[in-house]
C-alpha positions as CSV (number, residue, x, y, z in Angstrom):
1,X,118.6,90.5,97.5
2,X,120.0,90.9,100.7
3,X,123.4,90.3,100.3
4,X,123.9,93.9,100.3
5,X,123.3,96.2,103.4
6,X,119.9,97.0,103.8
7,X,118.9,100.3,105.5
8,X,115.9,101.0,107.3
9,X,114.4,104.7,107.6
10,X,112.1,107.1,107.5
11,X,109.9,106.7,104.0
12,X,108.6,110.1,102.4
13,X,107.1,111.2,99.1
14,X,110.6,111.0,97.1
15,X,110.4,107.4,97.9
16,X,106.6,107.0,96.3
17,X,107.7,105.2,93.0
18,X,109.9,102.9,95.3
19,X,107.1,102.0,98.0
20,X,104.4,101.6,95.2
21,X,106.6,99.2,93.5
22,X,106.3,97.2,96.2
23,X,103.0,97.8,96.9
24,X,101.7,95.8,93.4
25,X,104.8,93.5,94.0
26,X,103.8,92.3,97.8
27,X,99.9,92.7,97.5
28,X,99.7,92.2,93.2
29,X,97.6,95.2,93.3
30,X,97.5,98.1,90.4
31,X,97.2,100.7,92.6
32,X,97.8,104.6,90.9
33,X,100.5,106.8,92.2
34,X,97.3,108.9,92.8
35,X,95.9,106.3,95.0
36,X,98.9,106.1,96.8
37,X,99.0,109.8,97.6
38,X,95.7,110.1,98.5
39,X,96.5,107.3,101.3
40,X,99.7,108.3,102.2
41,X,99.9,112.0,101.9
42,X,96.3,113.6,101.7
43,X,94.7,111.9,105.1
44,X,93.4,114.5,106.9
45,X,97.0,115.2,109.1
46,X,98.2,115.6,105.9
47,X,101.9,113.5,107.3
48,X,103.7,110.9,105.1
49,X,104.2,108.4,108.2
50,X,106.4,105.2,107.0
51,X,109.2,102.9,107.6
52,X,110.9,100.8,104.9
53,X,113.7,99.3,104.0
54,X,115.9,99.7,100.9
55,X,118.5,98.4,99.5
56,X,122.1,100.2,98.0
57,X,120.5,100.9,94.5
58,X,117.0,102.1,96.1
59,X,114.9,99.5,95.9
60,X,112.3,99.0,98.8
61,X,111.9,95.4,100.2
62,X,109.9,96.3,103.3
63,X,107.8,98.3,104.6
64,X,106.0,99.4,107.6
65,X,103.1,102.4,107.0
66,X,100.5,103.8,108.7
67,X,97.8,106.6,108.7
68,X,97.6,109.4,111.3
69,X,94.4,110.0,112.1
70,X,92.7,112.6,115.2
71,X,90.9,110.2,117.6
72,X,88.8,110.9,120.8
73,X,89.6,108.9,124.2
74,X,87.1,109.6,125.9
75,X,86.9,113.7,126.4
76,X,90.5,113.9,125.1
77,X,91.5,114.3,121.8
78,X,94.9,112.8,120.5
79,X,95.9,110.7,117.8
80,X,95.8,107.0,116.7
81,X,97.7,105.5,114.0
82,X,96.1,103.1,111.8
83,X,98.7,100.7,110.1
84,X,98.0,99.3,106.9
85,X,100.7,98.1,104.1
86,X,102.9,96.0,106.1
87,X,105.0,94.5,103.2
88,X,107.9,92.2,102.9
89,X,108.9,91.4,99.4
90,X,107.6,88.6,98.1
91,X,111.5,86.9,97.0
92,X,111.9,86.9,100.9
93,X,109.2,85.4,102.4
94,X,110.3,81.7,102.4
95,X,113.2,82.1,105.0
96,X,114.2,83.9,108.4
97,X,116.1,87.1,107.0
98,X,112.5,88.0,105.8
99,X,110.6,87.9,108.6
100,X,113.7,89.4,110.7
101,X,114.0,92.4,108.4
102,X,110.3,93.0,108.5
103,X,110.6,93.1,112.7
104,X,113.5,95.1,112.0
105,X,111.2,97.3,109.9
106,X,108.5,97.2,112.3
107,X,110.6,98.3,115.2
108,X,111.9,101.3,113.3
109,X,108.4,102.5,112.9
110,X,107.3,101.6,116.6
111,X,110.2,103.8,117.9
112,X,109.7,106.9,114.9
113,X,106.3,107.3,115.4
114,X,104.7,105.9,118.3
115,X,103.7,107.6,121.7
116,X,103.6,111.3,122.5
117,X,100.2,112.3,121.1
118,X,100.2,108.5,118.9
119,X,98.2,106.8,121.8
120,X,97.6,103.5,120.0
121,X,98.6,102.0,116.4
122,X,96.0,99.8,115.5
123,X,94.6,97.2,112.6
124,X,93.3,94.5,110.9
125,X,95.9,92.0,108.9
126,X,95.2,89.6,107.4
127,X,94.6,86.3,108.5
128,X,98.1,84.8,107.7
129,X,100.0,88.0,109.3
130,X,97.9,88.3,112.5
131,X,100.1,85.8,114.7
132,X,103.6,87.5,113.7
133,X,102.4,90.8,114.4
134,X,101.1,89.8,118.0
135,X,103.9,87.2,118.8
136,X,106.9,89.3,117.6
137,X,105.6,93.2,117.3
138,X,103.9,93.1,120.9
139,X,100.9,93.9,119.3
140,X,97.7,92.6,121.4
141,X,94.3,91.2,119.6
142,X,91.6,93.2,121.7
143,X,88.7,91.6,119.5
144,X,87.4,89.1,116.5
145,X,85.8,91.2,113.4
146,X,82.2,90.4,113.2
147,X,79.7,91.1,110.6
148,X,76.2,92.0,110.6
149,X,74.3,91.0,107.5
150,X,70.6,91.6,106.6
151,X,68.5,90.9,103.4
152,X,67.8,93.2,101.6
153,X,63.8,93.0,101.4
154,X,61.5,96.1,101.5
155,X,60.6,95.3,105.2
156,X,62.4,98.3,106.9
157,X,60.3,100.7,108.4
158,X,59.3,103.4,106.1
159,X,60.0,107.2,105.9
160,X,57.3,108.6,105.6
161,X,56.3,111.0,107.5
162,X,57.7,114.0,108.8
163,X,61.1,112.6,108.0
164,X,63.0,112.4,104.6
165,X,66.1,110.7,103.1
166,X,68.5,111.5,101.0
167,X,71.1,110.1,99.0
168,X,74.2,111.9,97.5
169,X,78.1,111.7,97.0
170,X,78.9,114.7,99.1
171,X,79.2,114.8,103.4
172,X,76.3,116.8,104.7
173,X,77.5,120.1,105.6
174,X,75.6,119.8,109.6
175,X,77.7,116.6,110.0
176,X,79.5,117.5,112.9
177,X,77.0,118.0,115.2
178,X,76.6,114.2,115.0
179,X,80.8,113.4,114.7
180,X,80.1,115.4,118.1
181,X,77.4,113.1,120.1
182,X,79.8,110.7,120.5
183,X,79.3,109.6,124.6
184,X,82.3,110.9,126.5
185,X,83.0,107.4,127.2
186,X,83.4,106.1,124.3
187,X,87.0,106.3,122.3
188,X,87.8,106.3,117.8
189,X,88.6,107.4,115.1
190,X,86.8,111.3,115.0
191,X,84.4,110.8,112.4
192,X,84.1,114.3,111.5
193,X,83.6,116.5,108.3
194,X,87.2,116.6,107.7
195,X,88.1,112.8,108.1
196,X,84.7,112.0,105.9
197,X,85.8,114.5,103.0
198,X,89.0,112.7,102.5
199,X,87.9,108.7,103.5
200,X,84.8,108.8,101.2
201,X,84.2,112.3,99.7
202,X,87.6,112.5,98.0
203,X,88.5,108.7,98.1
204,X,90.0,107.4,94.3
205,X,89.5,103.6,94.5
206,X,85.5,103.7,94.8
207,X,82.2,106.0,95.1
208,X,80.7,106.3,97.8
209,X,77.2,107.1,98.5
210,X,75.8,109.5,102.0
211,X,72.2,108.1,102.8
212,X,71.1,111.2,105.2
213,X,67.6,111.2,107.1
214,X,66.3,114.2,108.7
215,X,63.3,114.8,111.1
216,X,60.7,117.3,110.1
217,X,62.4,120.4,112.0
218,X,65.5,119.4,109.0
219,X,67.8,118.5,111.5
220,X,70.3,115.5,110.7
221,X,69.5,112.7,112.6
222,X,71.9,109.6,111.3
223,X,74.1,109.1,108.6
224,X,75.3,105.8,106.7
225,X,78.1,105.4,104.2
226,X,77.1,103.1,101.7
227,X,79.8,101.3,99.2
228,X,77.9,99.3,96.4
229,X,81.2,97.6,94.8
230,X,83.8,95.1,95.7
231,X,84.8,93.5,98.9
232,X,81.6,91.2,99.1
233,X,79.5,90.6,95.6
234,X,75.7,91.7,95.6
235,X,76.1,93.4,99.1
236,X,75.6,97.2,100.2
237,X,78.3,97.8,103.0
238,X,77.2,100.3,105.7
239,X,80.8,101.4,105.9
240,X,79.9,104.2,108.8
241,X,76.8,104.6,110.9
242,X,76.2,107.7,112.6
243,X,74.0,108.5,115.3
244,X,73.5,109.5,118.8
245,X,72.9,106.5,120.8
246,X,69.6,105.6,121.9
247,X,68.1,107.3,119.1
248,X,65.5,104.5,117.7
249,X,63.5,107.0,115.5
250,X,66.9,107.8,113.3
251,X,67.9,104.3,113.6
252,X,64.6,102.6,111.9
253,X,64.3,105.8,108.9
254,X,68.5,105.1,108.3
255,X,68.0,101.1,107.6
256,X,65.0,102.2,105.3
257,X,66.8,104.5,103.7
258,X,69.9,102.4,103.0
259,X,67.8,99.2,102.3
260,X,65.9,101.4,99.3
261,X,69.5,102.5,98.5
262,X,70.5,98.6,98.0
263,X,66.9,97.6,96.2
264,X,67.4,100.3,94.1
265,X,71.1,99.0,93.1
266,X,69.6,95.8,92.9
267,X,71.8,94.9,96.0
268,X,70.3,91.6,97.9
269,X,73.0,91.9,101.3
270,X,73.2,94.8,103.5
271,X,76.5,94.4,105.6
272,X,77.7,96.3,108.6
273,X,80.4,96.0,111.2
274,X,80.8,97.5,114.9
275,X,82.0,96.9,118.4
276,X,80.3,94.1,120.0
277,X,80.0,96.9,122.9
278,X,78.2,99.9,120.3
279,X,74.5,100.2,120.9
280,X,73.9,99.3,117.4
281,X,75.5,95.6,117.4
282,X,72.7,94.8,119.5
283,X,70.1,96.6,118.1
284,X,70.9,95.6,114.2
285,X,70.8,92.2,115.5
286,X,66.7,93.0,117.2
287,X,65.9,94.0,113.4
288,X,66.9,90.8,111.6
289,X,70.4,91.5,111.1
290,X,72.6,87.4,111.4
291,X,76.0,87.8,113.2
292,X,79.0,86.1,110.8
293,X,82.3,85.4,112.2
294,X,85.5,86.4,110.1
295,X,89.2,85.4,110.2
296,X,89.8,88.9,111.3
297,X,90.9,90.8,114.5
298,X,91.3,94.3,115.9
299,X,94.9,94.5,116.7
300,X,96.8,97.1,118.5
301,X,99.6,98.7,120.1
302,X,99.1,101.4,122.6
303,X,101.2,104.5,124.9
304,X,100.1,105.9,127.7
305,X,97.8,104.9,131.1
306,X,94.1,103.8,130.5
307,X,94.6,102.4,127.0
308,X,94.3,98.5,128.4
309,X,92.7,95.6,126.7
310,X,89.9,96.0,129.2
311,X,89.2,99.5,129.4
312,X,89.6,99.7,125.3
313,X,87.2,96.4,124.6
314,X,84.4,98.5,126.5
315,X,85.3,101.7,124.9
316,X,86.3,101.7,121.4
317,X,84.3,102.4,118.3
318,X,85.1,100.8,114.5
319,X,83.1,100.7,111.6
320,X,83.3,98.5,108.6
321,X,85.3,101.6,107.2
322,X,88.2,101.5,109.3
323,X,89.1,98.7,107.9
324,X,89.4,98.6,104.1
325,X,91.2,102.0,103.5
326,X,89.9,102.0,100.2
């Protein structure tokens, strides 16, 4: 396979067919062209952003891609890219020239698309990839992945009330006024109407469901994402939770609501994931929610002054969402 030159560029949608091919070849997945698209060239920039390598007659044996996305350091608004599908074919992985051509691959990517308003490229390989990409891509591993988990029991505090819930497959149309009471401190992906639409709303691989509560003036207090399938049998994932800090009242009706949610589906786990820093890693864990450690890790790459390990570990923001694009 590589005893022919292998060029490295830019990858865009006349190359889909190529870079799915070795989508199901490195990951044996059976992902739709429509899936891809949706990934690759619907996010809410609406920019194909890849690198890959091909050889004479076409055929793509790397590949580097990511997923602009608008993010919010601190008051300023920018972007951050979130990588995802880093691929060497599988015929290559046993020697050097692999691993080289995937650096190779990585670099071109780095240089295309990184810094001006790309602030930080950022991730979550998987456990076997995690010590190439920091030892050879100058990546840096700001944090392990943790998980919240709670049984699912009836014991969250009830809605009654004032208050209601509600559950549907569509973002809440007053969403942004709580995408917008982020603190100014705090840095991530913009979780607004816009990115929602497209990462749930619209999303091709799996339904989503929007648990809503509101207060009794009807105003949208907190928002969870529920997924009810895949990634860990018999659990509800809380795949966003949205809120204004401090807000205890929205916190106690949202865990009812989801936990119904998960009875209802005859779900027995409700999972979550957030910065150890977030307000809610602490407070999950003062409502019964267990801590469990994964093989994961926050990885990134960053431009620009203020985006160190430090000042990023206090600051940023991820949810079990940003990390399973699907």
């Amino acid at each position: 396979m590589l005893n022919e030159p292998i060029v490295v560029r830019v990858a865009g949608p006349a190359d889909a067919a190529a870079l799915l091919r070795l989508h199901h070849e490195g990951f044996a997945s059976d992902w739709t062209p429509a899936q891809w698209r949706w990934r690759f060239l619907d996010n809410p920039l609406g920019r194909t952003e890849i690198s890959a390598a091909f050889t004479k007659d076409g055929r793509c044996v790397a590949s580097f891609c990511g997923v602009p996305l608008p993010c919010r350091y601190g008051n300023e608004l920018a972007l951050a890219q979130r990588a995802g599908d880093v691929i060497v074919h599988p015929a290559l992985r046993a020697g050097m020239a692999g691993s080289q051509l995937l650096l190779r691959t990585a670099e071109h990517f780095f240089g295309t698309f990184g810094g001006g308003d790309t602030r930080i490229v950022f991730g979550f390989p998987e456990p076997g990839l995690s010590r190439t990409i920091v030892r050879h891509c100058r990546f840096e591993a700001m944090a392990d992945i943790l998980l919240l988990t709670r049984p699912v029991d009836g014991k969250a505090a009830s809605t009654a009330g004032a208050w209601s819930s509600h559950c549907g497959n569509a973002v809440p149309h007053d969403i942004d006024a709580l995408a917008s009471a982020w603190p100014a401190t705090a840095a991530g992906i913009v979780r607004d109407a816009r990115y929602l639409r497209w990462r749930y709303e619209g999303n091709p691989h799996t339904a989503y469901v929007f648990v809503t509560v509101r207060d009794g003036g009807g105003r949208l207090r907190g928002v969870t994402v529920v997924r009810q399938s895949g990634l860990f049998p018999g659990s509800a994932m809380l795949m966003e939770w949205l809120l204004a800090d401090g807000d205890e009242q929205a916190s106690l009706h949202l865990l009812a609501a989801a936990d119904a949610l998960a009875q209802t589906a005859g779900r027995t786990t409700l999972v979550a994931s957030c910065s150890t820093t977030a307000p809610e890693f602490a407070w999950l864990q003062s409502v019964g929610c267990r801590v469990v450690p994964t093989l994961y890790q926050f990885v990134y790459r960053c431009w620009g002054p203020g985006l160190d390990r430090r000042a990023l570990r206090e600051r940023w923001r991820h949810s079990l969402g940003d990390m399973d694009f699907t």
